[in-house]
C-alpha positions in Angstrom: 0.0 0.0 0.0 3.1 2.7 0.6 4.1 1.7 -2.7 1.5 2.7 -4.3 0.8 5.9 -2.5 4.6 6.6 -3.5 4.1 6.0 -6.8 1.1 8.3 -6.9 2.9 11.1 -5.6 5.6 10.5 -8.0 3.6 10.6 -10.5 1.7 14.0 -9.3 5.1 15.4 -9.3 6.5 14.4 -12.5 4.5 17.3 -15.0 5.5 19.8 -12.0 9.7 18.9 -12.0 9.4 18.3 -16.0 7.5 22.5 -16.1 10.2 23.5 -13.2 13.5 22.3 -15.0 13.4 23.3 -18.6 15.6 22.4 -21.1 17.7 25.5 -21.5 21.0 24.9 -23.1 21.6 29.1 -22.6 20.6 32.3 -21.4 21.1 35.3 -22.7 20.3 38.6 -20.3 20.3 42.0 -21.7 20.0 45.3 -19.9 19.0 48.4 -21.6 22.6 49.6 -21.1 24.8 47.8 -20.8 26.7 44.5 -22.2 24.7 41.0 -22.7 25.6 38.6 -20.0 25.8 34.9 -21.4 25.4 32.0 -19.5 25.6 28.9 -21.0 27.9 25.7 -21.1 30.6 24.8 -22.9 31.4 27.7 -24.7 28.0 27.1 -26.9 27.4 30.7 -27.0 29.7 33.6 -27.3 28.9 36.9 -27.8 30.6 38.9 -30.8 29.1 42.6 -30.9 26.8 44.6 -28.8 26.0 47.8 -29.3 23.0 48.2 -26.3 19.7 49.0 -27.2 20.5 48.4 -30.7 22.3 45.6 -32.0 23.3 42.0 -30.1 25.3 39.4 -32.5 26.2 35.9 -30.7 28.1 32.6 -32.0 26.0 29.7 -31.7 27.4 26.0 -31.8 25.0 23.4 -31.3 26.3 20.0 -31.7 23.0 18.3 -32.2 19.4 18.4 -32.5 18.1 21.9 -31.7 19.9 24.3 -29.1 17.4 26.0 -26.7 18.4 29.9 -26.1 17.0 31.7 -23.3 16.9 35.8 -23.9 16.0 38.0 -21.1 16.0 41.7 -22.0 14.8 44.1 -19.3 15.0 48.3 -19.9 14.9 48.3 -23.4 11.5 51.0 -23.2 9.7 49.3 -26.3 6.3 49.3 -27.3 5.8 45.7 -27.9 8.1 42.8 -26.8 8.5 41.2 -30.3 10.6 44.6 -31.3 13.0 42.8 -30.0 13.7 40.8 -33.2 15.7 37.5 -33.5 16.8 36.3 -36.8 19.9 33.8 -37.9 22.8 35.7 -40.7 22.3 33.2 -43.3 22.8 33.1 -47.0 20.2 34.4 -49.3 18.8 31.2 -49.9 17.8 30.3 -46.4 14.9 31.8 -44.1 16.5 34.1 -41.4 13.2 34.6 -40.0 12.1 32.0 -36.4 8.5 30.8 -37.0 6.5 31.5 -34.0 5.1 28.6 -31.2 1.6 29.5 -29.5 3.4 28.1 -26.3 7.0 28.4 -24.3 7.8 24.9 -25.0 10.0 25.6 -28.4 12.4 22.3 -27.3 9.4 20.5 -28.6 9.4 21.5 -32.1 9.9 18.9 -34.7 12.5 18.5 -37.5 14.8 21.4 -38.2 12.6 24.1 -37.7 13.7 27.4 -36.0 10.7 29.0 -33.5 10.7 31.2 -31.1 7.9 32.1 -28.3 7.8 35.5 -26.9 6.5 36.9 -23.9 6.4 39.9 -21.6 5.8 43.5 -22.5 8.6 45.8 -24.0 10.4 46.6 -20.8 10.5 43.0 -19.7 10.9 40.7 -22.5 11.4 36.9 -22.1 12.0 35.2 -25.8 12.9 31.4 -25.9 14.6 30.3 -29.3 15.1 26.8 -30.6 17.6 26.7 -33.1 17.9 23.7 -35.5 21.8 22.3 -35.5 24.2 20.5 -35.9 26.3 24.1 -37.0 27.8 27.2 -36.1 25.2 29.9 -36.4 25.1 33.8 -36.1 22.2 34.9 -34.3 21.0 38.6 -34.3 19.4 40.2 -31.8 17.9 43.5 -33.2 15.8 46.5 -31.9 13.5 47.4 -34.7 11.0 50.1 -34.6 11.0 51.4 -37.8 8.2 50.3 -40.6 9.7 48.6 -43.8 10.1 50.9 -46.3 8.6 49.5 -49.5 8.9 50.1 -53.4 5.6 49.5 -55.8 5.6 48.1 -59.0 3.8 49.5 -61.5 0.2 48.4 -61.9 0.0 46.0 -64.9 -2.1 43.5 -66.7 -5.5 46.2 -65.7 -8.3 43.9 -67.7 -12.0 44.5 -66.6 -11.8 42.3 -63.9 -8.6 42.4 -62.3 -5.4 43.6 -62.4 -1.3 42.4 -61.3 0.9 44.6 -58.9 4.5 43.5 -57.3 6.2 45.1 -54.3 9.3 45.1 -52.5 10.8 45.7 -48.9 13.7 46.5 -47.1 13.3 44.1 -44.8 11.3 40.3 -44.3 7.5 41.9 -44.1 3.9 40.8 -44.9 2.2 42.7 -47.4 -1.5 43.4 -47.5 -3.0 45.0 -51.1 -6.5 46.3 -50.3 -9.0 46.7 -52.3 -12.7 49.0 -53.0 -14.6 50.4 -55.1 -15.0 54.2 -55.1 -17.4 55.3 -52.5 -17.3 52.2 -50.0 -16.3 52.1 -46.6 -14.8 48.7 -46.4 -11.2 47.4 -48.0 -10.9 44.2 -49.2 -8.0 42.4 -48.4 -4.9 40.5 -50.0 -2.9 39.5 -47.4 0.5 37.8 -48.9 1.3 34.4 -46.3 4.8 34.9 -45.5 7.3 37.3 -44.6 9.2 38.4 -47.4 11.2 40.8 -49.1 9.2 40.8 -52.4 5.6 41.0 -53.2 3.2 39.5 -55.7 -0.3 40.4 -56.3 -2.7 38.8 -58.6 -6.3 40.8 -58.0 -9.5 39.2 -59.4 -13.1 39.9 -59.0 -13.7 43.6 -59.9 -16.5 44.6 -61.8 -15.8 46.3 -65.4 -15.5 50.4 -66.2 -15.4 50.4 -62.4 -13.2 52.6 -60.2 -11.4 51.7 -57.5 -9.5 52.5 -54.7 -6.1 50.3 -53.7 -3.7 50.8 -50.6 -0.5 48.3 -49.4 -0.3 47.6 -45.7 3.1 46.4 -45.0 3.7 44.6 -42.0 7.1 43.4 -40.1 8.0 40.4 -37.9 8.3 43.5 -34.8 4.3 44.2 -36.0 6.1 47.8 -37.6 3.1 49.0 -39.9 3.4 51.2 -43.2 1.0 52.3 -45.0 1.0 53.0 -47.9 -1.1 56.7 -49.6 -4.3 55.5 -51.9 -4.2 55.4 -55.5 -7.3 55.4 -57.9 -7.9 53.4 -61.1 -10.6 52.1 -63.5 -10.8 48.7 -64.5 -11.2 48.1 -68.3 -14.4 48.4 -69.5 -16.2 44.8 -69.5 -16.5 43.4 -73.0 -20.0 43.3 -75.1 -21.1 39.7 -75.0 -24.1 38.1 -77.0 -27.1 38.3 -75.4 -29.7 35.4 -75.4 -33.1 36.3 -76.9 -36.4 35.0 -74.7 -39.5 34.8 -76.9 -42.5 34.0 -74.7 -45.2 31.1 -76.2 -47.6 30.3 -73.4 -49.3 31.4 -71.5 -49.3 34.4 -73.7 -48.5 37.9 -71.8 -52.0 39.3 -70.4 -53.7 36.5 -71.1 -56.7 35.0 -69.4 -56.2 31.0 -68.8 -59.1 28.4 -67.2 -58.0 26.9 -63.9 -56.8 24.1 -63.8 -53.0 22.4 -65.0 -50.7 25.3 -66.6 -47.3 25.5 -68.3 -45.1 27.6 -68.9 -43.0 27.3 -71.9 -40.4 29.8 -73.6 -37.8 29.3 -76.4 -34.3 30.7 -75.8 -32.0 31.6 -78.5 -28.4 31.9 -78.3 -26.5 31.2 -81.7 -23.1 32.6 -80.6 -22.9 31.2 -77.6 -24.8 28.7 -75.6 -27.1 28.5 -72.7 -26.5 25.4 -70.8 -29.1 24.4 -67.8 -27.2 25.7 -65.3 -27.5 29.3 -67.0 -31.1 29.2 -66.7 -33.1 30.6 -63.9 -37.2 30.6 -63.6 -39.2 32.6 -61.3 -42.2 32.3 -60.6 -44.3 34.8 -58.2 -41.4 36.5 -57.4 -40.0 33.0 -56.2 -36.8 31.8 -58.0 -38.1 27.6 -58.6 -36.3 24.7 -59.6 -38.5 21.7 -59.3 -41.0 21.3 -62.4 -38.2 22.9 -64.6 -36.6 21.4 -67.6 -34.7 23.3 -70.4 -33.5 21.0 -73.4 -30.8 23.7 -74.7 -33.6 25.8 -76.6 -37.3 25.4 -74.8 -37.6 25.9 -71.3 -40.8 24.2 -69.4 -42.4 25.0 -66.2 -45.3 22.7 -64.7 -46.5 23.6 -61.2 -46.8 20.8 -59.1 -50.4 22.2 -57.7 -53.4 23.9 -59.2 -52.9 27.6 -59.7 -54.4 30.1 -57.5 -57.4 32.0 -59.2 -56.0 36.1 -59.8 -52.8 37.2 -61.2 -50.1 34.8 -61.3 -46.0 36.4 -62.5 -43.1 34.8 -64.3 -40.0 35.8 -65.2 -37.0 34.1 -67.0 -33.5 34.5 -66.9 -30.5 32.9 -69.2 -26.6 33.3 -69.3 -24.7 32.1 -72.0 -21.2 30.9 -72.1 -19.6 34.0 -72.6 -21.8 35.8 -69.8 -24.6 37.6 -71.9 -27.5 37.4 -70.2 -31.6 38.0 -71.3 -34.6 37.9 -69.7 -38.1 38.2 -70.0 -41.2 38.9 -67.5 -44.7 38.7 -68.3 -48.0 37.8 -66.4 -50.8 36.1 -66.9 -54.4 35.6 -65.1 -55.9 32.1 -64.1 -59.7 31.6 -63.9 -61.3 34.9 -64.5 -63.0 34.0 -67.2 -66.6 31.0 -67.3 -66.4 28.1 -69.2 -67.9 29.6 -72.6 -64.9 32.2 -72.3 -67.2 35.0 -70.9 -65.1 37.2 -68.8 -66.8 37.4 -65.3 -67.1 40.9 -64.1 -64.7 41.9 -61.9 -65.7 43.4 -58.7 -65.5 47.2 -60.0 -67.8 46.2 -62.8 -70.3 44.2 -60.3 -70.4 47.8 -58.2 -71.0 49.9 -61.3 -74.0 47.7 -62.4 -75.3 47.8 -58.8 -75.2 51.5 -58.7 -76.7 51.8 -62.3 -79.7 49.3 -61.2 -80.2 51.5 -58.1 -80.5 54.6 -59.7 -82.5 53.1 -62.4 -85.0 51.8 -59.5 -84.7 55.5 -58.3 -85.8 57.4 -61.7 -88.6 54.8 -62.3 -90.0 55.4 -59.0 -89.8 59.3 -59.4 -91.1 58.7 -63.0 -94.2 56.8 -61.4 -95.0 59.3 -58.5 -95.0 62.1 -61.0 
């Protein structure tokens, strides 16, 4: 029984000693002042410049796996802890840049990734780094407050829906080309998904003849912002398509129909470009319907699955071709109005009028008669 309560408490402890002892291979402690102080083992880190609250360079030799660096900075008066920015002096075809870990534990990263966790505020600033290895690195510890200072391409390729644009920093940024029309509030956005030094933007989704307004965000890893003033353009004008021609064949427009089963049926023409089924659209009292609807690439049929409704009943026909010219055609049409020998019914104006005519009628005969 004392075994097992041992074990127990053993094993309550474990997660606490494992949080309480981290693997750190070396700290690094700045003050706003003054010299780094490095404490590590083995000679795994030395420092080779330092130029306080500016510039830190240190040698790193890691032997194996990743190396785990500590930095402590305190009285460096920032205004957010990651302007403290680490990056590795590598060649130009390797990323200098640490990916970033939601959590402290960076000695659990996976293959040779370098990430970094920061926390604090921009007087007290605790990073941990893991740095991939076996090599001798340089890692840079820099101060940046200063936005990226960025050079635009010249708008290109402006067609009546789009448009391409390329950019370029000084530095590792994200980009952000935003995008309205003239006259709206809100920006859409096109965020780039790295940090980078150059830019690519390939907009879609404008509207033809249009004008718009665009802006560039630029972002650094220290969350420096420039932006950039707004510039207008118009998009190309949108290109004259074919339009499809509707012609109506029953019920007729205006026309008076017993109760009972009704169709619809129209013919669409297109000879320069197609309509296939999915460019047709029916609606029927103001209701866009699908079931009861067939279209065999020229006549288009609409059978209701229920008797009509006696009074005024509305349709309306849409189709888009290939090329995205698009017809239409709305009529009405009026179900059982009308007796079975055709005879319109009167309507209830008509039924007032004739009982107001056989009143006064009633009314001049009797006057007639008393005379």
């Amino acid at each position: 029984m004392r075994l097992l309560l041992v074990l127990a408490t053993l094993a309550m402890l474990a997660p606490l000693a494992a949080g309480q002892s981290a693997p750190i291979d070396a700290t690094i402690r700045i003050d706003g002042d003054g010299d780094p102080v490095v404490e590590t083992r083995g000679g795994l880190v030395r420092l080779l410049e330092s130029a306080p609250g500016a510039l830190y360079r240190f040698e790193l030799r890691i032997p194996e796996g990743h190396m785990i660096v500590e930095v402590r900075a305190n009285g460096l008066g920032l205004e957010r802890p990651r302007q403290l920015t680490p990056s590795l002096e590598l060649n130009e075809t390797q990323y200098p840049l640490f990916v970033d870990l939601p959590n402290d534990r960076v000695w659990e990263v996976e293959g040779r990734a370098n990430v970094v966790h920061v926390n604090g505020t921009g007087d007290a600033i605790v990073t941990r780094l893991a740095v991939a290895g076996p090599r001798n690195v340089t890692l840079r510890l820099e101060v940046d407050t200063q936005p990226p200072v960025a050079t635009l391409g010249e708008r290109q390729n402006i067609t009546h829906i789009g448009f391409y644009q390329e950019s370029w920093t000084d530095e590792f940024a994200l980009a952000d080309l935003q995008v309205r029309r003239v006259g709206a509030s809100d920006w859409v956005q096109n965020p780039t998904p790295d940090y980078h030094v150059y830019q690519r933007f390939p907009v879609q989704g404008l509207d033809g003849g249009t004008e718009y307004e665009t802006r560039f965000v630029f972002t650094d890893w220290a969350g420096n912002e420039n932006i950039t003033p707004v510039e207008r353009f118009t998009t190309a004008p949108s290109p004259v398509h074919p339009v499809p021609t509707i012609t109506i064949l029953s019920p007729e427009p205006n026309a008076t129909v017993p109760a009972g089963v009704v169709t619809v049926r129209a013919r669409i023409d297109s000879p320069e470009s197609p309509v296939g089924p999915e460019g047709v659209r029916l609606f029927f009292d103001l209701r866009e319907t699908t079931e009861g609807v067939t279209f065999d690439g020229t006549e288009v049929t609409y059978t209701p699955t229920t008797a009509l409704a006696r009074g005024i009943h509305r349709v309306s026909i849409e189709a888009t071709n290939e090329l995205g010219g698009r017809g239409s055609a709305r009529w009405s049409f009026v179900v059982g109005s009308a007796d079975e020998n055709g005879t319109p019914l009167p309507t209830p104006l008509a039924i007032l009028v004739l009982a107001l005519s056989a009143a006064l009628a009633r009314d001049m005969s009797r006057a007639h008669r008393q005379r």
